[in-house]
Each structure stands twice: as C-alpha cells, then as structure tokens.
C-alpha positions in Angstrom: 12.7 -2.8 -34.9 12.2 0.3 -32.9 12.8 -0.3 -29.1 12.0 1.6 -25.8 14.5 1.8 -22.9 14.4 3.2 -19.3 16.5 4.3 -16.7 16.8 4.9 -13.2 19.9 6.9 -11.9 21.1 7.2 -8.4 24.2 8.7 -6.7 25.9 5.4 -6.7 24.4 3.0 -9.5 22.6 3.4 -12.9 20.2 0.5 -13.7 18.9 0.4 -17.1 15.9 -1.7 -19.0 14.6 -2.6 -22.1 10.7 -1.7 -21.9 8.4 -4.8 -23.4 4.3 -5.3 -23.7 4.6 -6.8 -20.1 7.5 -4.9 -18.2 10.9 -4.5 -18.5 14.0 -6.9 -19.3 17.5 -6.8 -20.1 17.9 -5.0 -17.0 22.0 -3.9 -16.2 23.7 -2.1 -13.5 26.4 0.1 -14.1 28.4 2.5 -11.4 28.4 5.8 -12.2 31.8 6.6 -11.1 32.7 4.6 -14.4 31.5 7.3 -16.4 32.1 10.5 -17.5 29.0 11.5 -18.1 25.1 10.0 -18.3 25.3 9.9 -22.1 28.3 7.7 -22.2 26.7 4.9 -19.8 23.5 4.6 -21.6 25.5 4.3 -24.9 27.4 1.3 -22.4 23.9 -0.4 -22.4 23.1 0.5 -26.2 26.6 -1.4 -27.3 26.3 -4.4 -25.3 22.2 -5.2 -26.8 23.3 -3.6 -30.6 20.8 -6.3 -31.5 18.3 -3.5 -31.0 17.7 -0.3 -32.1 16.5 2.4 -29.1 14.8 5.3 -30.1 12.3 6.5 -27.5 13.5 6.5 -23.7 12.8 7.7 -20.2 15.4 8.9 -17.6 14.3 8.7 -14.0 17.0 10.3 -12.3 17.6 11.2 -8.5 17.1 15.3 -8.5 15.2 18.0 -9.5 13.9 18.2 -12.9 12.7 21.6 -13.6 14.0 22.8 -17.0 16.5 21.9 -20.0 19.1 21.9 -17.9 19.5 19.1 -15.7 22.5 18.7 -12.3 22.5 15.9 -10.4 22.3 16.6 -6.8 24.7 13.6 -5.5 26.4 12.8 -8.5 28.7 15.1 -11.2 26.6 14.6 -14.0 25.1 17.4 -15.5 23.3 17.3 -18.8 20.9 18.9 -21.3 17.7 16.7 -22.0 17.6 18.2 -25.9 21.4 17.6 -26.2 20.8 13.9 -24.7 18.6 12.9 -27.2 20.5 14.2 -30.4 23.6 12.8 -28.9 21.5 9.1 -28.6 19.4 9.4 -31.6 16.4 9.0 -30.2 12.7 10.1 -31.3 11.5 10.6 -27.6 12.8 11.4 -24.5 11.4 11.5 -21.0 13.4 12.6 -18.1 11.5 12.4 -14.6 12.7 12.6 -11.0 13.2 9.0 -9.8 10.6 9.5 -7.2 8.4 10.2 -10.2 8.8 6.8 -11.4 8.4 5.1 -8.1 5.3 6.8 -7.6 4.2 5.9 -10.9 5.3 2.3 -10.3 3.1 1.5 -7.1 -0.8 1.2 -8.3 0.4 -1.5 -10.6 1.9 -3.4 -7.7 0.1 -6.4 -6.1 0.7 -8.1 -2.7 3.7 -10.3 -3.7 5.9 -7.0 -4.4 5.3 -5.2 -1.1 5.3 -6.1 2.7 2.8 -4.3 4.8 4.4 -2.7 8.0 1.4 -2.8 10.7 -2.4 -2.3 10.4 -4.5 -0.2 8.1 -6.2 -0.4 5.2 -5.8 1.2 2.1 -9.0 3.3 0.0 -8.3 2.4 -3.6 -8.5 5.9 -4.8 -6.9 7.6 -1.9 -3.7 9.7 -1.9 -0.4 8.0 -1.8 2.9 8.9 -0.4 6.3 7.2 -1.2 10.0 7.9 0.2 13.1 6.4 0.1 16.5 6.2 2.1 19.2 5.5 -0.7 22.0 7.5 -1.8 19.8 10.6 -0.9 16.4 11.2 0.2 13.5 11.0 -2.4 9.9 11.7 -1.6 6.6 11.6 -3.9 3.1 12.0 -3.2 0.3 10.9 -5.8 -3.3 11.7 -6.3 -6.1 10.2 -8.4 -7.8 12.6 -10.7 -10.4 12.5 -13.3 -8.1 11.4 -16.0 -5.8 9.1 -13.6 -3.0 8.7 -11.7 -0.7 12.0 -11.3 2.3 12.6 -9.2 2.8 15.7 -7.2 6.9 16.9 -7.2 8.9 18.0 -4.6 12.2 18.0 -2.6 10.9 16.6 0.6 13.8 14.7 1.4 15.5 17.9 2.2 13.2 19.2 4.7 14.4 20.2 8.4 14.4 17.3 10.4 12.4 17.2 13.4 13.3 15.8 16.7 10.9 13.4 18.7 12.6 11.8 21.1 15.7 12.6 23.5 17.5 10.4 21.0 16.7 12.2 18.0 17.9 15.7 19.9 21.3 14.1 20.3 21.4 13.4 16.4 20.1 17.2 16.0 22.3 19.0 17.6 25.5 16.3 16.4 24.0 17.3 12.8 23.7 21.4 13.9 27.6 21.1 15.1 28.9 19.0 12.4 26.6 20.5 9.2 25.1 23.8 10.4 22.1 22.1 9.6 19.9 19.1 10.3 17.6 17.3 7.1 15.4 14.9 6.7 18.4 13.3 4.4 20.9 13.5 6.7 19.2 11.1 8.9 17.4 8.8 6.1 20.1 8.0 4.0 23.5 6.2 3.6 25.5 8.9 5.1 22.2 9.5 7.6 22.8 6.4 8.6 26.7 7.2 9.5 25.3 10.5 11.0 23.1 8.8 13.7 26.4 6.7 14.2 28.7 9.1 15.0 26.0 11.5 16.8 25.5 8.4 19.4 29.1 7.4 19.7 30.4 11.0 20.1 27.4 11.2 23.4 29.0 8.2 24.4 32.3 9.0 24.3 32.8 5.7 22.1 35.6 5.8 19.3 33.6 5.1 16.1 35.5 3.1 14.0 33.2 1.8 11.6 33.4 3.5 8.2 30.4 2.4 6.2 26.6 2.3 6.1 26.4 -1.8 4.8 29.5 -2.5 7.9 26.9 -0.4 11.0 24.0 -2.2 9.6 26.0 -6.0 9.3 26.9 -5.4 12.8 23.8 -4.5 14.2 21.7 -7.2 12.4 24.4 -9.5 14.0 23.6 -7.8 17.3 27.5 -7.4 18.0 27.7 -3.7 18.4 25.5 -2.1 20.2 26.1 1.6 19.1 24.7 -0.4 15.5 21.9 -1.7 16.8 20.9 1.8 18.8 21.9 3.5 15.2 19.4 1.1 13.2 16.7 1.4 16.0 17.0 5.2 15.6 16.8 5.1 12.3 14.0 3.0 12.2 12.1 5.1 14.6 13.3 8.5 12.5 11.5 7.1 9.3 8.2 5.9 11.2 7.9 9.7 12.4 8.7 11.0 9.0 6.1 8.6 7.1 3.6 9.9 9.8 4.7 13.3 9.2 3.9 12.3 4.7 1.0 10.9 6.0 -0.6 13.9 7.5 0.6 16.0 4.8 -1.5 15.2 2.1 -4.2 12.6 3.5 -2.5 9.5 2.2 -5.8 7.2 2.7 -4.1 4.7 -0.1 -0.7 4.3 2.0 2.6 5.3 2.8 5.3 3.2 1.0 8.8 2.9 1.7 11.6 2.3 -1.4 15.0 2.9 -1.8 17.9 1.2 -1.8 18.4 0.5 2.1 15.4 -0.3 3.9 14.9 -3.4 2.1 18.3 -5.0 3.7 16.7 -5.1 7.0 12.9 -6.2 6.1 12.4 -8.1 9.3 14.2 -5.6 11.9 11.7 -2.9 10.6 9.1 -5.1 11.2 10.2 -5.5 14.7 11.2 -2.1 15.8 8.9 1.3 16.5 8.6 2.6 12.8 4.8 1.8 13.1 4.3 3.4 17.1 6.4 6.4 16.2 4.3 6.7 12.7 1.1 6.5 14.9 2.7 8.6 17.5 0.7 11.9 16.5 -1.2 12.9 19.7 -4.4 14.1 19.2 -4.0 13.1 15.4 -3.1 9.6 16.2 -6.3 8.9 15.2 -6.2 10.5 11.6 -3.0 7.8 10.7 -3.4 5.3 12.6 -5.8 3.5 9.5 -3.5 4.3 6.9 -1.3 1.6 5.6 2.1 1.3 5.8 4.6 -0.9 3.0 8.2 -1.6 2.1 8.8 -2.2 -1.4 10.1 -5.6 -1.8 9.9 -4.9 -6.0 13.4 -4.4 -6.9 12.6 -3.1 -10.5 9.7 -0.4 -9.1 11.9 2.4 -10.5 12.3 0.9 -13.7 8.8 -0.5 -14.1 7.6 3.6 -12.8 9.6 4.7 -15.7 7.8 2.4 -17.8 4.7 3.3 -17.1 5.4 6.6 -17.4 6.9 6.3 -20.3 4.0 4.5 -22.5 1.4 6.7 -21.2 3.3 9.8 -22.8 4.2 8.5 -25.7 0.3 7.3 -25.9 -0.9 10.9 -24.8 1.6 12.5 -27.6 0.0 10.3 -30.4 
C-alpha cells in the first residue's frame, strides 16, 4: 500500500513521520551527525518500517528553499530535491522551509497544544506570526486569503538585532567584538543563548565556565547561578521585544506564536519574566499590540503535523 512520510530537519536532529487520515505516527528521531547525507537518514527510517512502501513525502527543513538546489544553513547537508526523489523512489516530493510547516501546523491547533503568554485575543482570520529559538532562528508569518491559509517566506531570524535595554547594549556590542555582527539568531538560539552568557560574564569580569545551552539553563531554573538566571531573563526579555517587533510587522491580529526546540524547557519562567511587558513595550504603538495574543507551542509534533498539512493539500491541489 502506498504510504506518505514527513520530515522535519534541524541543525541537530531529524524527526521523521508516517502521515495517516488523522495525523502522523511512527514518529523517530535521528542525529544528523550520524549521517552522511539527508538521503541516507530518511532511507534509516524507510528500513526500520519496510512493512511499508513510501512514495510521496515532504521535507521541512531548517533553511532557505529557493531553487533545485538545496544547502543547509547549520548543518553539512546539501542536496538536490529532483536527485532526492529518484534516489528514494518516490512519486512526490515536497521540500518546505521548516518554518513553513510550523506555520502551516498552527490553525489546526486547539487549546490543549498551546499556552497563552498574557492577554489578547485572537481574530480568527487575522495574520499570524510564528518564530522559534532552536538550533537557529526560524520565523514565518501567515495570512488568510480567498482560497485559505498561505505562508509568507523569509529569513527573519537573521535580521540585525536591536537593542532595548542597557542589557541588551552589553550583548550588542559583546556580539559586534566577538562576530562583527549582532542577529536576531545570535541572541534567540542555542548558541544565543551562550552569547548573552558570555556577553554578561565578560561585563562582569566573571570566568564563564559553563559550556552548554541545556547546563546555563539547568542552572538558572535551579536559581544557582546568577549570571544563568540574568542570561535566561535577558533572553526572555530579547524574544518578547522581537515578537513585538513580528507583531507590528505584519498586523498579526491572530497571534504571535513561539516554537522551537528551547523555549518549551522553561514554560513557567517565560510565564514569569518580561517577555509579555517588553512585547507591549512599543511606546506610542503599545496600543496597536497590546491585544494581540501571545503562545508557546506545547505541540511537540507541530512541525511534523505542518508538514502534513502541507503535504495533503498539494498533493490534493495536483490532482
């Protein structure tokens, strides 16, 4: 029986699905260090269910997708899409930036798969905005239009960051030493997350000894460092200026959402810090956001359920 699969490819992890009339299932997680190459983990997934027989698929995968031709931005993988699906034999395939897929993913998700970050309300038909501090830096926006739901592509995540507070000017100019140049990804990502690190234990004259993302956040959720807990505060406060920034943008009356795979690990410290004053912190435009809605993602299968969606209504469109 002919089967449908999805993808969705970080930097770090690929997580693959089996498509079904109701979702997705089957789902694995492979590194992508273990491969050479994108064709050679998906085969992975193809070997271990050889019970079935995949022939159309969609790739959401974290960079640009503009041509034949596609390069991973934080990974080694490069690949053709027409070579792809002669090497795996398959009828159909779709490959989408990840974002793509979130984006896709969120107008099918209910109250049970999201927690709502402050006040506001969302207009069902309004214009929606998602980002996410992973690996990288993804950012979508999507708008209704006469014929549905359609996302609107970009590289957002590598915009120039923009300083707000004292705080943030200390990160800036760190990042402008250090990198020559300060992103929005450099501050909302894993390594952002060392970034803000380092920036505030260089101004403090502090030895940073702490080497990873998942060991500054551990230690600040445990309150025992309190460089950590100043890092994930900033951070926090970096992403509620940046959602305000999406927000603005593009009008995003149906809500900002935040995905990813970070935020999530610190649900309840989000809720408690200023992400929702510095989103609302817009001056004379505080008005204009301070309605719109605000969410994490607590959905861990949005990509994969994005990719989905995206995937049946192109095959339907095609037939």
């Amino acid at each position: 029986m002919s089967e449908k699969f999805v993808a969705d490819v970080g930097g770090t992890n690929i997580r693959l699905a089996r498509v079904t009339s109701t979702g997705v299932t089957d789902i694995k997680k492979y590194l992508c260090l273990n491969f050479a190459s994108l064709d050679l983990a998906i085969q992975a997934y193809f070997d271990e269910y050889s019970d079935y027989q995949f022939t159309q698929g969609c790739i959401a995968i974290a960079c640009p997708v503009l041509g034949d031709q596609v390069a991973m931005t934080n990974h080694s993988w490069v690949f053709s899409q027409q070579a792809l699906q002669k090497q795996l034999r398959l009828s159909a395939l779709f490959v989408i930036n990840d974002f793509t897929a979130v984006a896709h993913s969120l107008p099918a998700l209910d109250n049970s798969q999201v927690v709502q970050l402050g006040e506001g309300t969302a207009l069902p038909s309004g214009n929606i905005a998602v980002f996410g501090p992973g690996t990288g830096l993804g950012v979508e926006h999507l708008t209704k239009t006469s014929t549905g739901w359609m996302t609107l592509d970009g590289e957002g995540g590598h915009t120039d960051f923009a300083p707000v507070d004292e705080t943030d000017v200390v990160i800036w100019r760190y990042l402008q030493k250090t990198q020559g140049r300060a992103s929005a990804e450099e501050v909302m990502s894993g390594r952002g997350i060392m970034n803000i690190y380092h920036a505030l234990a260089d101004d403090q004259g502090i030895q940073a000894t702490l080497s990873s993302p998942a060991q500054v956040t551990e230690q600040a959720l445990a309150q025992s460092c309190d460089i950590c807990e100043a890092t994930l505060t900033q951070f926090c406060r970096i992403m509620g200026s940046f959602a305000g920034n999406l927000a603005l943008n593009l009008a995003t009356t149906g809500g900002i959402f935040i995905g990813g795979g970070i935020a999530n690990r610190f649900a309840d410290f989000i809720q408690r810090s200023d992400f929702r004053a510095r989103f609302e912190a817009k001056g004379r435009m505080k008005h204009y956001v301070k309605d719109i809605p605000t969410y994490l993602i607590a959905e861990p299968d949005h990509g994969l359920l994005g990719a989905a969606a995206y995937l049946n209504q192109h095959i339907t469109s095609e037939l």
